[in-house]
VOGU-3710 file (C-alpha; in Angstrom, 3 decimals, decimal comma):
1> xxxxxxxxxx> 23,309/12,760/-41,715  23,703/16,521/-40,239  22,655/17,025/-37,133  19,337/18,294/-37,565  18,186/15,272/-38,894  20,009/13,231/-36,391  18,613/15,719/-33,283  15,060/14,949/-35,074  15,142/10,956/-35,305  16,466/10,964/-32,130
11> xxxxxxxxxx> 13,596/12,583/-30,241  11,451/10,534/-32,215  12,825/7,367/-30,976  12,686/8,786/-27,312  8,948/9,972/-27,088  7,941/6,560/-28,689  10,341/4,831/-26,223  9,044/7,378/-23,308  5,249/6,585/-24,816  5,801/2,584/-24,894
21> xxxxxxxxxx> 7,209/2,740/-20,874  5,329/5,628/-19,514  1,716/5,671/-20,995  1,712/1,609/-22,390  3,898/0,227/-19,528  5,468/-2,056/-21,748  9,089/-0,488/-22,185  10,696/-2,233/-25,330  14,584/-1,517/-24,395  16,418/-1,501/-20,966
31> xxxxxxxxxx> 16,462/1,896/-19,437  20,460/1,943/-20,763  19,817/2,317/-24,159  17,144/5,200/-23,443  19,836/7,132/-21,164  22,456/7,141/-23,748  20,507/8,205/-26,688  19,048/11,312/-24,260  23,062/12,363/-23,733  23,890/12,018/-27,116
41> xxxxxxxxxx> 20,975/14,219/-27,796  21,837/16,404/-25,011  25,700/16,750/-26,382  24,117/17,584/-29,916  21,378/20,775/-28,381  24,819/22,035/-26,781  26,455/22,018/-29,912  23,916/23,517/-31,343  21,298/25,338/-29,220  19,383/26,896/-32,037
51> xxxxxxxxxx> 17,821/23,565/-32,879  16,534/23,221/-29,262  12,814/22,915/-29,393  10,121/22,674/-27,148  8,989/19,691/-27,202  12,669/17,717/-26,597  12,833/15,252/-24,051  15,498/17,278/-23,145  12,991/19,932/-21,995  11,640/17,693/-19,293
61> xxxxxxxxxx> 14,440/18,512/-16,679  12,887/21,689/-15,547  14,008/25,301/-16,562  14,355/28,408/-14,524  12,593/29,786/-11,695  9,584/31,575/-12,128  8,016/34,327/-10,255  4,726/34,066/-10,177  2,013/31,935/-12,524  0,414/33,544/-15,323
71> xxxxxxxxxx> -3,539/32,780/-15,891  -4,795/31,122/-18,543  -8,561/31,740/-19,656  -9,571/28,140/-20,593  -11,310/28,554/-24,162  -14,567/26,327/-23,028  -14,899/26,391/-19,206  -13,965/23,897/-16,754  -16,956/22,781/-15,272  -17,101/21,006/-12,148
81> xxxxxxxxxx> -19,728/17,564/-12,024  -22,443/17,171/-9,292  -22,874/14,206/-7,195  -24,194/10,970/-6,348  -24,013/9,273/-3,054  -25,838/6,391/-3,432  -27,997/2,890/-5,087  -31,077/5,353/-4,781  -29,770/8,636/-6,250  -27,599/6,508/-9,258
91> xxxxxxxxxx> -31,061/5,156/-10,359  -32,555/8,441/-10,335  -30,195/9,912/-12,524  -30,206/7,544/-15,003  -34,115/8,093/-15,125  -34,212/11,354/-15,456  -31,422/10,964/-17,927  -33,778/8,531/-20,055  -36,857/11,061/-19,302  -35,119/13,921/-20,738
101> xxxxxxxxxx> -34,306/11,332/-23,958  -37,617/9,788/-24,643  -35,594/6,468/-24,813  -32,665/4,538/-23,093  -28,800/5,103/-23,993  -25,616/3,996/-23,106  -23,162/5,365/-20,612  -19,660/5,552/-19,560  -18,158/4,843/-15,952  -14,668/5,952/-15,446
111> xxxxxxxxxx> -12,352/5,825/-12,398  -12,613/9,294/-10,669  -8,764/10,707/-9,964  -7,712/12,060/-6,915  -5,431/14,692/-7,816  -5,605/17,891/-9,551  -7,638/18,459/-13,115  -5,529/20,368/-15,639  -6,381/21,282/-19,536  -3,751/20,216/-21,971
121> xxxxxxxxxx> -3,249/22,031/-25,411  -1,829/20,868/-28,351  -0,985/22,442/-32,211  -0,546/20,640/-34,922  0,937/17,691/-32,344  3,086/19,505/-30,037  2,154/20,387/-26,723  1,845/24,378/-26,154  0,370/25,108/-23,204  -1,006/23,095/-19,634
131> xxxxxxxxxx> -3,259/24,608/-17,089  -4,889/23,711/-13,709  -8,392/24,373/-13,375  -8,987/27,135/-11,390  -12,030/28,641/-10,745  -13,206/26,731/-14,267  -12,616/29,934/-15,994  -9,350/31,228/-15,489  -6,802/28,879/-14,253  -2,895/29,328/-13,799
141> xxxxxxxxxx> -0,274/28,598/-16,555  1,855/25,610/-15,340  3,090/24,507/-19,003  7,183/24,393/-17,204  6,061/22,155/-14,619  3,234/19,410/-16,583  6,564/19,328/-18,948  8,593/17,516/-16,390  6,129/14,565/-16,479  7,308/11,698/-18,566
151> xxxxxxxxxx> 3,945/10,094/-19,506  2,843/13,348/-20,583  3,588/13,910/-24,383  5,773/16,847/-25,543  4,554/15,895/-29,345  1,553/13,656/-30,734  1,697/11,020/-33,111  -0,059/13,100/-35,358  -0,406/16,634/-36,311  -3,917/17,357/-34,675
161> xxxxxxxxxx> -4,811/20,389/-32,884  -6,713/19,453/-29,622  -7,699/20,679/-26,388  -7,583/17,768/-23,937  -8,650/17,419/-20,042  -7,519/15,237/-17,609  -6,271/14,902/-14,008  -2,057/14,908/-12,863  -1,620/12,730/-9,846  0,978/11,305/-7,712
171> xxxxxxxxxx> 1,328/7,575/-7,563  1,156/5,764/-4,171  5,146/4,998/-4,467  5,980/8,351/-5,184  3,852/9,658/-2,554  5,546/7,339/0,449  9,404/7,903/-0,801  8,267/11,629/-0,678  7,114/11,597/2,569  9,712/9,320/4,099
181> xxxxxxxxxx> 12,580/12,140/2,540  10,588/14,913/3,778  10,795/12,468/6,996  14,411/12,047/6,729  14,813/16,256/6,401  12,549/16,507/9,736  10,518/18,927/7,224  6,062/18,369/7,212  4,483/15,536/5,671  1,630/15,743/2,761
191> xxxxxxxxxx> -1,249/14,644/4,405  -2,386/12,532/0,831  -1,070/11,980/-2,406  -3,945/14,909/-3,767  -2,501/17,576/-1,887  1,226/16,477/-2,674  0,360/16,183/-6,565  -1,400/19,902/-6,237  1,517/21,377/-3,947  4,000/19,576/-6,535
201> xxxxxxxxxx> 2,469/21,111/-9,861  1,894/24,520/-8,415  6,075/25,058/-7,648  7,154/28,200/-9,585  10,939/25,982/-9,527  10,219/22,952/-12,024  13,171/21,046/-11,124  10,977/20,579/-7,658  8,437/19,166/-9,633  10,620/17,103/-11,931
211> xxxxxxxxxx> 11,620/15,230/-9,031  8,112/14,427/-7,515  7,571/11,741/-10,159  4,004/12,627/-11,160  2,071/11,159/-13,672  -1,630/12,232/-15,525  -3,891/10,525/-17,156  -5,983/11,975/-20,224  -9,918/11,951/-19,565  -11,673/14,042/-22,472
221> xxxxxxxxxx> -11,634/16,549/-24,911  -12,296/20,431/-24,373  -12,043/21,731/-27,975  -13,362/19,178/-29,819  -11,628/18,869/-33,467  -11,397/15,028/-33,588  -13,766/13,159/-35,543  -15,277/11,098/-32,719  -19,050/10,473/-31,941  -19,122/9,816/-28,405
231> xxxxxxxxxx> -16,868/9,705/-26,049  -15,350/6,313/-25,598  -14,534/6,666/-29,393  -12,708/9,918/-28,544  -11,210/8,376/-25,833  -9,491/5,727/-28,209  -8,579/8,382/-30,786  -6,711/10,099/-27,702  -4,807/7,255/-27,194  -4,086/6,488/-30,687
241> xxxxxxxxxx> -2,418/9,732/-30,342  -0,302/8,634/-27,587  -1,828/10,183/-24,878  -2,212/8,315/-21,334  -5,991/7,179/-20,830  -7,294/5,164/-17,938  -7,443/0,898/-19,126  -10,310/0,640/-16,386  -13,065/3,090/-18,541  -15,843/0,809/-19,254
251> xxxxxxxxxx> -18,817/1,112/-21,530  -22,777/0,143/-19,232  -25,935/-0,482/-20,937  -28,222/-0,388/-17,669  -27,937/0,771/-14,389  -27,216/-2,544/-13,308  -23,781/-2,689/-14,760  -22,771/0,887/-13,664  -23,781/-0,608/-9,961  -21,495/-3,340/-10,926
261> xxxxxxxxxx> -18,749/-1,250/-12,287  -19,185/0,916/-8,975  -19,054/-2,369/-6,709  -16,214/-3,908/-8,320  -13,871/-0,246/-7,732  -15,437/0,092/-4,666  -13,134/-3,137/-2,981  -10,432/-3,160/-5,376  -9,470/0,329/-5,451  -7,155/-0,232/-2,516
271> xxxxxxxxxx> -4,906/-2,261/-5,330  -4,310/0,762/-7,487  -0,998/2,073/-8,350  -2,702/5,501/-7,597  -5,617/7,125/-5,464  -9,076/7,472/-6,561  -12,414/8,950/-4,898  -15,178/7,963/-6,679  -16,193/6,937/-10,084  -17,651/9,222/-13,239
281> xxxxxxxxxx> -20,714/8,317/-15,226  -21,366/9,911/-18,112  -23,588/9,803/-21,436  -21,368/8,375/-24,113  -23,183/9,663/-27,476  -22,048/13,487/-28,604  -25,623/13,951/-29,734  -27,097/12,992/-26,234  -25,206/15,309/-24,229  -25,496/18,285/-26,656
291> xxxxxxxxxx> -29,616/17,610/-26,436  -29,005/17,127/-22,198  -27,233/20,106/-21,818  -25,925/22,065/-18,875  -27,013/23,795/-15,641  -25,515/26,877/-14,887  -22,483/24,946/-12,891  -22,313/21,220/-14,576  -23,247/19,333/-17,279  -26,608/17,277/-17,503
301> xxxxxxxxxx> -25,480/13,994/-19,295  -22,371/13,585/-16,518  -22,434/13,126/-12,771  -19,366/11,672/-9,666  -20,184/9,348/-7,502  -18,226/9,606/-4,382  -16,698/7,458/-2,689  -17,928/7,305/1,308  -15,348/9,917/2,995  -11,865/8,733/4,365
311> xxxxxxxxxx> -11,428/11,262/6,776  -13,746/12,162/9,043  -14,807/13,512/12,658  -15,598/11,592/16,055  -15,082/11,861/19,655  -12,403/10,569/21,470  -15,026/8,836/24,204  -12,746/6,699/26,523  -9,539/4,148/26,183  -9,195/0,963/27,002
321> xxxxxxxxxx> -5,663/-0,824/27,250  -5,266/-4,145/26,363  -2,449/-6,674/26,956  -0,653/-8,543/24,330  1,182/-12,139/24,383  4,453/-10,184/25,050  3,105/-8,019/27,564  2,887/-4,912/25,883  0,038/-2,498/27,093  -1,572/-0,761/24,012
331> xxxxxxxxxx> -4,220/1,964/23,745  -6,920/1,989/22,046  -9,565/4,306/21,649  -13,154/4,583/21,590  -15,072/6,692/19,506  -18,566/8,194/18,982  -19,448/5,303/16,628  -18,835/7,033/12,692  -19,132/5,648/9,343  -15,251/5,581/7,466
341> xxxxxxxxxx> -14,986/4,172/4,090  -18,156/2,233/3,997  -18,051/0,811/7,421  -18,918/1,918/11,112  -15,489/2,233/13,004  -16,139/2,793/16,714  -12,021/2,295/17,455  -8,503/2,682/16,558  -4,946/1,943/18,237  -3,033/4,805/20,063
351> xxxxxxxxxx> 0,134/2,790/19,587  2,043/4,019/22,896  2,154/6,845/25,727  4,820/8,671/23,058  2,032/8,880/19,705  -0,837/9,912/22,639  1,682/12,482/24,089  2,477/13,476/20,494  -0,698/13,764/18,991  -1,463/15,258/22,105
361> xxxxxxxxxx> -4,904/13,087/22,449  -7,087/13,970/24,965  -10,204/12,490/26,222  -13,643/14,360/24,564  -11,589/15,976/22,184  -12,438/15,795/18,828  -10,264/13,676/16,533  -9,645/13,285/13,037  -10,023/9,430/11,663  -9,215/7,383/8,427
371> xxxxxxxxxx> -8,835/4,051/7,586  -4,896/3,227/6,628  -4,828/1,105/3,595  -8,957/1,370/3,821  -8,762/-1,364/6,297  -7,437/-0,160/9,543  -8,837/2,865/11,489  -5,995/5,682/12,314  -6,378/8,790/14,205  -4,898/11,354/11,590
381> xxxxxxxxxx> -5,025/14,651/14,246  -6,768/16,464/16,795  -9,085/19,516/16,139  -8,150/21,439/18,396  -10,313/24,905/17,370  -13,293/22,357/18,543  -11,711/22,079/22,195  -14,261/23,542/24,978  -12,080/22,972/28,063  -13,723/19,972/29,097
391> xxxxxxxxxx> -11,309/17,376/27,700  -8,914/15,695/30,172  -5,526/14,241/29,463  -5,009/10,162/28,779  -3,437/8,518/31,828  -1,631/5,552/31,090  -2,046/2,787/33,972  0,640/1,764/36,454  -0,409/-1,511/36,966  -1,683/-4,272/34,619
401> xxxxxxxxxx> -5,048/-4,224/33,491  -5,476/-8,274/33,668  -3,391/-9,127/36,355  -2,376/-6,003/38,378  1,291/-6,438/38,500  3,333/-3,105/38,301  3,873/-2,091/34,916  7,103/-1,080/33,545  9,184/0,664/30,741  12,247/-0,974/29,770
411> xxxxxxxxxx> 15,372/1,320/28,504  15,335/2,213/25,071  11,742/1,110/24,509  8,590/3,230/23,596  6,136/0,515/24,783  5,120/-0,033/28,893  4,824/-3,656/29,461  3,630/-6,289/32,596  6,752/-8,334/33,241  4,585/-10,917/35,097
421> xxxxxxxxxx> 4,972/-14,872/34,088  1,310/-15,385/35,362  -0,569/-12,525/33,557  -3,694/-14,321/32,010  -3,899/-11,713/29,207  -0,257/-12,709/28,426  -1,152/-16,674/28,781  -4,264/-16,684/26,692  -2,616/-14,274/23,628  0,121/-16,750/23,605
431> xxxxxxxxxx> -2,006/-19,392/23,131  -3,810/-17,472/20,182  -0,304/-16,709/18,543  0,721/-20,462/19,518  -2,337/-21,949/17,454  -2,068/-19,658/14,515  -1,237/-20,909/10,679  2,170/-19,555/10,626  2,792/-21,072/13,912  1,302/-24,607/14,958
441> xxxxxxxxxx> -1,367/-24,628/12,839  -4,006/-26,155/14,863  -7,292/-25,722/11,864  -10,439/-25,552/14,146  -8,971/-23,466/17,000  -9,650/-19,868/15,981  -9,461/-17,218/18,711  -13,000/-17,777/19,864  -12,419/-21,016/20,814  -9,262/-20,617/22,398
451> xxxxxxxxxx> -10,772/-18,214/24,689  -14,025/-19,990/25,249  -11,372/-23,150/26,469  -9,653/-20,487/28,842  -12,923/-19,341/30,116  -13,619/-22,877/31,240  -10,323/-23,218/33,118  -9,743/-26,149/30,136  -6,807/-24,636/29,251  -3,621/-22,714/31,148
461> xxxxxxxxxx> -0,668/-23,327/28,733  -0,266/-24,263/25,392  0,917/-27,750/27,057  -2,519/-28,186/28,069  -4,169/-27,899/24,454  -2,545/-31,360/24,311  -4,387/-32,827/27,386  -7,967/-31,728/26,346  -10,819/-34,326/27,145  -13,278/-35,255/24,523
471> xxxxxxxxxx> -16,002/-35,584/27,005  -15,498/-32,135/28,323  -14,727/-30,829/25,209  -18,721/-32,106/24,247  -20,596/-30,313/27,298  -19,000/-26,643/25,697  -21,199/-24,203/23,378  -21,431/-25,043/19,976  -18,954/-28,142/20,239  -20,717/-30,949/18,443
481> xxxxxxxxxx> -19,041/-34,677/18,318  -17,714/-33,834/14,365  -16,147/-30,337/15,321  -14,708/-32,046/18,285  -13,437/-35,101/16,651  -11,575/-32,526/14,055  -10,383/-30,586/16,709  -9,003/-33,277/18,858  -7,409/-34,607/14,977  -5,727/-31,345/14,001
491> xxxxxxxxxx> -3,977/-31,591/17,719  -2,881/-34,565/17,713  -0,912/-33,864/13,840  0,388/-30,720/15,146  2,966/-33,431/17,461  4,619/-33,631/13,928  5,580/-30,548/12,707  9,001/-29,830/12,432  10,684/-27,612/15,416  10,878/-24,730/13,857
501> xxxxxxxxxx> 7,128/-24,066/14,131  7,010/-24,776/17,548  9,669/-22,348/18,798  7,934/-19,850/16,429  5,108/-21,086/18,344  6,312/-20,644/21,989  5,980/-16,957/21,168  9,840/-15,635/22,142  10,118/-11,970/21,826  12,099/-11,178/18,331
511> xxxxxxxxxx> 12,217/-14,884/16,968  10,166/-14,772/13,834  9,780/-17,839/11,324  12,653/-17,054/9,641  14,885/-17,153/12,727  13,134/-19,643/13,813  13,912/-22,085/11,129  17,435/-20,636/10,960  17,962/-21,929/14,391  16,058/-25,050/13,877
521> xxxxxxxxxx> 18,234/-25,842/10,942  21,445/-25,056/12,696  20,930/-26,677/16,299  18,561/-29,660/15,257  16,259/-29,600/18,409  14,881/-27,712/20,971  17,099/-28,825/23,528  20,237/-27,721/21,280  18,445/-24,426/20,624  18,229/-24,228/24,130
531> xxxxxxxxxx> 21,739/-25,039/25,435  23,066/-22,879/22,561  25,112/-19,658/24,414  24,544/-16,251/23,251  28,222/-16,404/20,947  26,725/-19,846/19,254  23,540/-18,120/18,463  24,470/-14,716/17,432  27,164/-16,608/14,724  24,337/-17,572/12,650
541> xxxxxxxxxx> 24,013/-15,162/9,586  20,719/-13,523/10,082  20,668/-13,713/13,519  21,882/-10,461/15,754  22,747/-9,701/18,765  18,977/-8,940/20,329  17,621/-11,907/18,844  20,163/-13,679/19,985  19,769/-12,333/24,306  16,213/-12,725/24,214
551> xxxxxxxxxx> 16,479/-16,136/23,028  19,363/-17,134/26,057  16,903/-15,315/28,644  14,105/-17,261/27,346  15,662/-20,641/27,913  17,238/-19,584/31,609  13,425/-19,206/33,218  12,484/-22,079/34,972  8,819/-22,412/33,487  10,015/-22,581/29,969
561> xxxxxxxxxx> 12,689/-25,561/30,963  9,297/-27,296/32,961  7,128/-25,765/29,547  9,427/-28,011/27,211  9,398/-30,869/29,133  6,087/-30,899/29,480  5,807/-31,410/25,675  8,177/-33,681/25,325  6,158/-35,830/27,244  2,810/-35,220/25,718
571> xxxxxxxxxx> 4,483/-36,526/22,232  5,189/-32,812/20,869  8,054/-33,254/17,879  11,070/-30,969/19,112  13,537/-32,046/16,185  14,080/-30,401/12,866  12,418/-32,062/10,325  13,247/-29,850/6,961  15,523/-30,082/4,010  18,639/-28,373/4,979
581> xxxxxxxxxx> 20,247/-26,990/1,793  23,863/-27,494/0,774  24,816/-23,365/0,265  28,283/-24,814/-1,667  26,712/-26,080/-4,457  22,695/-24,512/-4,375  22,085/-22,330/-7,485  21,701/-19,143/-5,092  23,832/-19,960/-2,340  25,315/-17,328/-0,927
591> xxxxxxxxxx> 22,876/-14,707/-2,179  21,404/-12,748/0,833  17,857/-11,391/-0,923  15,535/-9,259/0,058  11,631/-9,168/-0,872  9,465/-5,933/-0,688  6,406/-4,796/-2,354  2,997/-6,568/-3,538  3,419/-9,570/-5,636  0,984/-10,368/-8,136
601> xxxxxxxxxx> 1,982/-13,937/-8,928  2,451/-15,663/-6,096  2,571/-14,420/-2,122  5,785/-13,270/-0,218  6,409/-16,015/1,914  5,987/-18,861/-0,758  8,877/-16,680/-3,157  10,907/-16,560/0,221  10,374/-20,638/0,635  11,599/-20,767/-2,590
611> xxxxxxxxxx> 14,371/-19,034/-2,827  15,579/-20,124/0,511  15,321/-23,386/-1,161  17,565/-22,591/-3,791  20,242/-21,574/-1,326  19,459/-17,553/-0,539  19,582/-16,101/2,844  16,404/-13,694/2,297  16,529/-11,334/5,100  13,954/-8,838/5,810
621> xxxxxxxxxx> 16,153/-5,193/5,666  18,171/-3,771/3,180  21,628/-3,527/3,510  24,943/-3,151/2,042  25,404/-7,224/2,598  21,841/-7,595/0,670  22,691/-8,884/-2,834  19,484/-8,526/-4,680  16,172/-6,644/-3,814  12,822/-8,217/-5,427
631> xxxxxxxxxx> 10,530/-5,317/-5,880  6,554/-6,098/-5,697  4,201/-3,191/-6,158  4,194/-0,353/-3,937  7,822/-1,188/-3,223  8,529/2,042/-0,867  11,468/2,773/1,171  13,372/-0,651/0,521  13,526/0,227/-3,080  14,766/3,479/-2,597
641> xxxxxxxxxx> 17,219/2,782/-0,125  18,884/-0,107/-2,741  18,833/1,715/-5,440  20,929/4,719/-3,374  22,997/1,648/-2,634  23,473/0,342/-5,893  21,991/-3,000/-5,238  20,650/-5,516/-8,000  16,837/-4,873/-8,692  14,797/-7,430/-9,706
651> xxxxxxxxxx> 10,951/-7,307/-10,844  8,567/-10,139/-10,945  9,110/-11,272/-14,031  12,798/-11,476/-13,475  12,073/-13,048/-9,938  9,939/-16,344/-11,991  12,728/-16,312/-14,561  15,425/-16,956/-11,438  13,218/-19,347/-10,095  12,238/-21,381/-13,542
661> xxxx> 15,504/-21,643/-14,530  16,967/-23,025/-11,110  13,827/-25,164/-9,990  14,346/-26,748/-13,606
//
């Protein structure tokens, strides 16, 4: 075989290997075999560069520098959609939809991208030319740069000539290890994923954007040469071709199911890989959007709806500070009430004096809020141009907002904190975290009833959740003789939980569960955990030398010698009560793992149970002592930081095959 005809199979076998990893996420051959067929293709172009093409993987790398972007005039225009906000305005363009047809049709909703729409173009299979939008018109010439992005296809599976649209994006993962080097480099953060995909794609130095790990997906056709009637059947005839389209397109006969549709995206699009802002509804039949036509800026037979926006304006109105179970003070603000993602959010943490003195928050000023992870209000910045000189600064408290003791800053910490043994705030929170699942588990004493009981002066100390009175218990709000009786039940079988979950419980600054059991499994009890010195303590693997103070300060103070006696006394287990595991001879002994990222299968803690249980030490940092990484979804910065490290990867797949084969 010469070695044109070896340079050509090659770069077959690559794009279909790139194709089945990139566009169908089912890779067929371990990343090894795809790296050394790209360097013996490599060693063959420089050998012989006149058989360098285009469209060669090899191509994908970046070339040189440009100076400036060349425009492209798109050969049908660009056109931007209008909108749709809501129930009422959906229904009324599906009417006058149906109006304008004499009869009913079918439609298409589509996940809306949020990044930046470019127009591919292909000849007879190989890609030619990319562009962004633009003004719709005229757009710029970024071929270099969409070339760097692997689910993008340098040639089609067939020879087809085709003018395709679509939208390039930056996956969530991409986006954080992006920010966290810029981070690292002390250099500006993207503010989204949108504008890092746009600032990404618009670099005149492609090996920039060859290392931002974007990706695209394919969402119609411009010049239409394909043979399809409507566009869902285009749609599969684009990926026939081996181009990347969206899984999630769906096909609605009523209005009903495009609600549905809109619904369903609008909770779960939090568990995309990437960001979206709304979803697109369009007419599906050819013939029905040639005879609905276009306004002057958008077609007729297509319209977005948008998402409700996740950044928007309030006022900074006032700030409360609260006290936590380990004293910390924390800020939080409260806002002109404003609707974010859906839902009214009237306030949002500050964190500490050092984000307020960074952010440089005042009161009145005008702020900047989103919800992080759609869930949890954030200020994002101030806006300053809307300052009028009437906003004052943010002055922290000296002195405890619950129990007026002098507040104080301890070295090396960011947080202020009330130091005070007696601080109710401090006493009540504690019993909150005390009752919780992971600690205690007391089922029927959520917050609200904790703090009704502390209200009533029915309860002090966690101690004195196991001296409650039935009869008392009966004269309280909304305490019937059943919820009582359960209440009193799931008490009573918290006495025999194992230690661990009580010295979890008692709330001990830096002892998590996993140190917790760690310590429970070593010492045995409660009163060998708490004659243990600071050199016994800190030899436990997984145990350092902070965990290991704050645990020999805890146990010097008087009330928590009189706070463990005390439950001795009232019946509360204080032994260990778990399996310990033999690390000689357990299938994973030895093994220090670590577990990051979403898991689809099964939750985080039950694949930590279960690999402890096989022997592992699974720690919650990476290190050069960690041994394997499992990597969930959205793994971020632990990923990274193995992988610089050299440190085994596993998925979840390979994560049930570990534990099938050793729970066998």
């Amino acid at each position: 075989m010469d070695a044109s005809q070896r340079i050509d199979e090659i770069r077959q076998t690559l794009n279909r290997y790139s194709y089945e990893y990139y566009v169908l996420d089912q890779p067929t051959v371990p990343d090894a075999t795809y790296d050394q067929l790209l360097r013996e293709l490599t060693e063959l172009e420089t050998e012989h560069p006149e058989l360098i093409t285009p469209d060669s993987p090899t191509q994908r790398v970046g070339a040189a520098p440009l100076e400036a972007f060349e425009k492209v005039t798109h050969d049908l225009p660009m056109l931007s959609l209008g909108n749709v906000f809501d129930e009422t305005e959906i229904r009324e363009w599906v009417a006058r939809i149906e109006r304008s047809l004499g009869r009913s049709t079918t439609y298409v909703a589509e996940l809306k991208f949020d990044g930046l729409a470019i127009s591919l173009k292909y000849e007879d299979g190989r890609f030619v030319r990319g562009a962004t939008r633009g003004d719709g018109t005229v757009g710029e010439n970024i071929t270099q740069n969409l070339r760097t992005i692997k689910a993008l296809p340098l040639r089609l599976q067939a020879e087809e000539t085709v003018e395709v649209r679509g939208e390039a994006y930056m996956p969530k993962q991409s986006f954080e290890r992006l920010n966290e080097d810029r981070a690292s480099r002390e250099e500006t953060l993207f503010a989204n994923p949108r504008n890092a995909a746009a600032g990404s794609l618009r670099q005149l130095d492609s090996s920039i954007t060859a290392s931002r790990n974007l990706s695209l997906f394919v969402y119609g056709v411009g010049v239409n040469t394909l043979t399809a009637r409507s566009h869902s059947e285009a749609m599969a005839q684009l990926a026939s071709l081996g181009l990347p389209t969206n899984q999630h397109m769906q096909t609605c006969e009523t209005v009903e199911e495009i609600l549905a549709y809109i619904a369903h995206w609008t909770e779960a699009r939090a568990s995309l890989p990437y960001e979206i802002d709304g979803i697109v509804l369009k007419v599906d039949r050819y013939d029905d959007q040639e005879e609905l036509g276009f306004t002057a800026k958008s077609p007729r037979f297509a319209t977005a709806y948008k998402f409700a926006a996740e950044e928007v304006m309030t006022t900074v109105e006032d700030v409360d500070f609260s006290v936590g179970r380990t004293g910390k003070v924390t800020p939080r603000a409260r806002f002109a009430p404003v609707v974010v993602a859906g839902s009214t959010v009237t306030y949002a943490t500050l964190h500490n004096a050092d984000f307020i003195a960074e952010k440089d928050i005042r009161l009145q000023d005008s702020v900047i809020i989103k919800k992080a992870g759609d869930v949890i209000p954030a200020v994002v910045q101030v806006v300053t141009a809307e300052r009028t000189g009437e906003e004052t600064p943010i002055v922290f408290p000296t002195h405890c907002p619950a129990c007026q003791s002098e507040l104080v800053r301890l070295e090396g910490e960011v947080d202020i904190r009330c130091v005070s043994p007696e601080c109710p705030a401090q006493l009540m929170e504690g019993i909150i975290h005390f009752v919780s699942r992971q600690a205690m588990n007391i089922d029927g004493l959520g917050e609200k009833v904790v703090r009704q009981l502390y209200d009533h002066e029915a309860i002090r100390t966690i101690a004195d959740l196991y001296r409650l009175d039935r009869e008392e218990l009966l004269t309280f709000d909304r305490m019937g003789e059943t919820s009582v009786d359960k209440l009193l039940a799931a008490i009573e079988a918290s006495k025999q939980n194992s230690v661990e979950r009580l010295l979890f419980g008692l709330g001990i600054r830096l002892v998590g569960q996993k140190a917790a059991y760690l310590l429970a499994e070593r010492f045995d009890s409660l009163a060998g955990i708490a004659a243990a010195s600071y050199d016994e303590i800190v030899a436990i693997d997984g145990i350092g030398g902070k965990i290991a103070d704050s645990i020999v300060k805890y146990f010097e103070h008087p009330e928590a010698q009189a706070l463990i006696r005390d439950l001795e006394q009232l019946g509360v287990n204080q032994r260990f009560l778990g399996e310990r595991v033999d690390q000689t001879n357990a299938p994973l002994g030895g093994k220090t793992i670590v577990l990051t990222g979403t898991l689809e299968s099964l939750k985080r803690s039950e694949a930590g149970k279960r690999l402890e249980a096989l022997g592992a030490d699974v720690t919650g940092s990476v290190s050069k002592k960690t041994d394997v990484l499992v990597a969930g979804e959205k793994a971020g910065s632990k990923l990274t930081k193995a992988e610089s490290l050299g440190i085994e990867i596993w998925d979840e797949a390979r994560l049930l095959e570990e534990l099938a084969k050793h729970e066998a």
